[in-house]
N, C-alpha and C positions, 0 to 999 in steps of 0.2 A: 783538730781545728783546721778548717781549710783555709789555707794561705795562695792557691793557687786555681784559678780555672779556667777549664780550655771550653770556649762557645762551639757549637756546628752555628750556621749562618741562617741558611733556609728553612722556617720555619721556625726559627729560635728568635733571630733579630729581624730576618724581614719575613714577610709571608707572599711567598712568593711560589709554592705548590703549583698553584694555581694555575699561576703566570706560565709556568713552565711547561706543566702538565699537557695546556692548549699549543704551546711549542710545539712539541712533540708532534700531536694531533694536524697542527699546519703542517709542519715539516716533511709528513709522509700522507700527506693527505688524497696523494694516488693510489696508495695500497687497501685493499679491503677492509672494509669495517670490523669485522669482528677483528683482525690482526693488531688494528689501532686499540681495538679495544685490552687487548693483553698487554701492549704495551703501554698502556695507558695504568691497565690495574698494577703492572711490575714498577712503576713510575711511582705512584702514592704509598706502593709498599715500603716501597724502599730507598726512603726521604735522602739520607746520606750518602750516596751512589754516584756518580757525576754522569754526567750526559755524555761522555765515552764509552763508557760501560752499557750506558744503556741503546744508546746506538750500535754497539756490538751487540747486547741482548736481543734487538728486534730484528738482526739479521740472522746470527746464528740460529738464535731460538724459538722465535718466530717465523720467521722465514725460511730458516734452513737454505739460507746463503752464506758463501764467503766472503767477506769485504775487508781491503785492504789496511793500513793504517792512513793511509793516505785520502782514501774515501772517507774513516770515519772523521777526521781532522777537516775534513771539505764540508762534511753533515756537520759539525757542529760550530764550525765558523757561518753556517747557514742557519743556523738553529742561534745562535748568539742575536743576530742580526735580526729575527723574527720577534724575540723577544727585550728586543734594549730598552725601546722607549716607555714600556709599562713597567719591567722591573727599577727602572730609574725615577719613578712615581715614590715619592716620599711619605704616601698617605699609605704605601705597602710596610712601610717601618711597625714594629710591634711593640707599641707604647710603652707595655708594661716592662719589657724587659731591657729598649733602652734608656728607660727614666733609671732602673736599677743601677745599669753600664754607667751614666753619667756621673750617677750620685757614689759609685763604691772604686772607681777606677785605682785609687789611689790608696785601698784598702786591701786590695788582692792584686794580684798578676794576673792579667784578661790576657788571654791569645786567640785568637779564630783558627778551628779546625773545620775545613766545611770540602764537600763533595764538588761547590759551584769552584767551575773553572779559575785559576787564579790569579787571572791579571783583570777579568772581570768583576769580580770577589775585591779586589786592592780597587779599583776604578768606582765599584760604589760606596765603599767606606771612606773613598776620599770624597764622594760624589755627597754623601750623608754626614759628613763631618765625624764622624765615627772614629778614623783612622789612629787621633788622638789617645785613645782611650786602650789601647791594644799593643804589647811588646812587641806582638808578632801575627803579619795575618797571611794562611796560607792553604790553600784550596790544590784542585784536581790540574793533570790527573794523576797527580800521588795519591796514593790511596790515607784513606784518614789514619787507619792505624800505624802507617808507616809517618805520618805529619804528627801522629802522637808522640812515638817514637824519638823521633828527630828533638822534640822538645825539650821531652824530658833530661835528653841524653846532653844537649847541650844549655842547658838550665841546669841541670843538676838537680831538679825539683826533688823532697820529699813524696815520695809516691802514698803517704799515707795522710799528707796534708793538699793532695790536689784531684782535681775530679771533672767532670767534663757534662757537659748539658747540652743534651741532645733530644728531636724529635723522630728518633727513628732508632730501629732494632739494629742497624749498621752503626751508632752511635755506642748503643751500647755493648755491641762487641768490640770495639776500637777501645773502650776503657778495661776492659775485661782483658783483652790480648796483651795489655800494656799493666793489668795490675792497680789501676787507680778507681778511685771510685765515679759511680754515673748518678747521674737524675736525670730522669724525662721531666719532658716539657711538650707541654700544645699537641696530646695523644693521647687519647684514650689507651691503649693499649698498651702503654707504657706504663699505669698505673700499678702492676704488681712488683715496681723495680720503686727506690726512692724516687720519689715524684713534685714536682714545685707544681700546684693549681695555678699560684701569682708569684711573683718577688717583693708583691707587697708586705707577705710574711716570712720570706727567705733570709735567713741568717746563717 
């Protein structure tokens, strides 16, 4: 019986790919197109990832540059800022899953594990009145397995009564590393793992 569930953000409760995705594309929008483009596709692949990582990804691996920490911290304080006022768009919330949050809060233990920065991450769920509904919400750039981690260890949780829902293959290594169980959400490709269509029928 699950007693316990840790959310990812993007793409679970806001849909926000999207938003991002065109971040990105601004943000480097001097560098060659086929380049944006790899960065672009390394973006959608891989939902639960933080914009650290992937700012590292399009230098190293793309590019085949070095870039500091301090660089990537300047990129995504610039990358924040390109994206604030659409992800702060309330018509980006995913109905289905927070009518679910609203109506079960007080039935499970809600925690947010998510990839999105996290004082940005804390700023829209107080922003969406959200923040309510959640023991604990905590984002990048701690890596999610490690925000798993931390949870569990200091909840104490039963790892065979908690689970984590996610729309991405980073989600569900983060449950996998840690022992608990996953469901995708809002992915095709997630369908050969437990899978929720709606939370209309989630129990």
């Amino acid at each position: 019986m699950t007693k316990t569930i840790l959310w990812d953000f993007d793409g679970v409760i806001l849909d926000s790919m999207r938003i991002k995705g065109d971040g990105f594309k601004e943000l480097f929008k001097e560098y060659d197109e086929a380049d944006l483009k790899k960065l672009e596709e390394y973006h959608y692949a891989n939902g639960g990832i933080s914009r650290f990582d992937k700012i590292r990804y399009f230098y190293h691996t793309v590019l085949n540059k070095e870039i500091t920490e301090d660089e990537v911290s300047v990129l995504a304080e610039k990358f924040a800022n390109i994206i604030e006022k659409k992800l702060f768009n309330k018509d980006n919330l995913i109905s289905d899953s927070v009518q679910f949050i609203q109506k079960n809060h007080k039935k499970y233990h809600f925690h947010i594990v998510s990839g999105a920065e996290h004082q940005e991450l804390n700023n829209l769920c107080e922003h969406f009145g959200l923040s309510q509904y959640f023991i604990s919400i905590d984002g990048s750039p701690i890596k999610k397995e490690v925000l798993v981690q931390n949870i569990l260890k200091k909840y104490d949780y039963d790892l065979t009564e908690t689970i984590l829902i996610g729309d991405a293959i980073t989600d569900y290594d983060a449950a996998m590393k840690n022992n608990i169980g996953f469901y995708g959400y809002n992915n095709e490709a997630l369908k050969k793992y437990d899978y929720i269509e709606s939370f209309k029928e989630f129990d």
